[in-house]
C-alpha positions in Angstrom: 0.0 0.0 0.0 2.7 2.4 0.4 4.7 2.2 -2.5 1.1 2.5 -4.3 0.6 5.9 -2.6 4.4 6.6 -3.5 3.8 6.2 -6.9 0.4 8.1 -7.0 1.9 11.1 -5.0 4.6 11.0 -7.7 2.4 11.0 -10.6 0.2 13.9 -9.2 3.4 15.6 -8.5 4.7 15.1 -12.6 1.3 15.6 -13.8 0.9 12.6 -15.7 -1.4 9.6 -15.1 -0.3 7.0 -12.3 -0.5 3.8 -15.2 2.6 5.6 -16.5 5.0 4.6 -13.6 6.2 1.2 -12.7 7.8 0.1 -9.7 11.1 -1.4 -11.2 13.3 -2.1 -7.8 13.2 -1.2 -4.1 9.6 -2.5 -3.3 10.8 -3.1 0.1 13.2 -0.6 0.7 13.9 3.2 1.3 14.9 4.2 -2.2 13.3 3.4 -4.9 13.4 2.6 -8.9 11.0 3.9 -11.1 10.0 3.5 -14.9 8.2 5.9 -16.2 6.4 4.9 -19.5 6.3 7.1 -22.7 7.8 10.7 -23.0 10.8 11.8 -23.4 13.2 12.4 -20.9 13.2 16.3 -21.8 9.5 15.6 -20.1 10.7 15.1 -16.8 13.9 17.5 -16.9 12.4 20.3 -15.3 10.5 18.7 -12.0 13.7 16.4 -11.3 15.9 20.1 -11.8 13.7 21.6 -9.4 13.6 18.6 -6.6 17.8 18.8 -6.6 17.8 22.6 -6.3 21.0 22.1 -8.6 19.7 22.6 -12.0 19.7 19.1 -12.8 18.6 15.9 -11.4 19.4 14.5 -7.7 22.0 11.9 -7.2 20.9 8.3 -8.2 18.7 9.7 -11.1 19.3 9.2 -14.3 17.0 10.8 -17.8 18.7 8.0 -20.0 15.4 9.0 -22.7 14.9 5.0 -23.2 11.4 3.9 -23.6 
């Protein structure tokens, strides 16, 4: 139930619909993987920018544009 409301919050959060994301790795644990289906990775530039405060995306992330 948790990681569900993790990946609805982060949905909500992108703006896009919660069938995009998948739970890929971490189910059980603090950090987590996530694929996000269709886009592009120019998408999701600008929230993960904003999250880091750096200008581009927090540590362990990774916009590789694969779909």
């Amino acid at each position: 139930r948790a990681n569900d409301a993790v990946l609805k919050a982060l949905a909500a959060w992108l703006g896009i619909g919660a069938a995009r994301l998948a739970l890929r790795a971490g189910g059980q644990a603090r950090d987590k993987l996530v694929l996000v289906a269709g886009g592009s990775a120019d998408e999701f530039a600008g929230p993960l920018a904003a999250v880091s405060g750096a200008g581009e995306a927090p540590p362990g992330v990774t916009t590789t544009g694969a779909r």
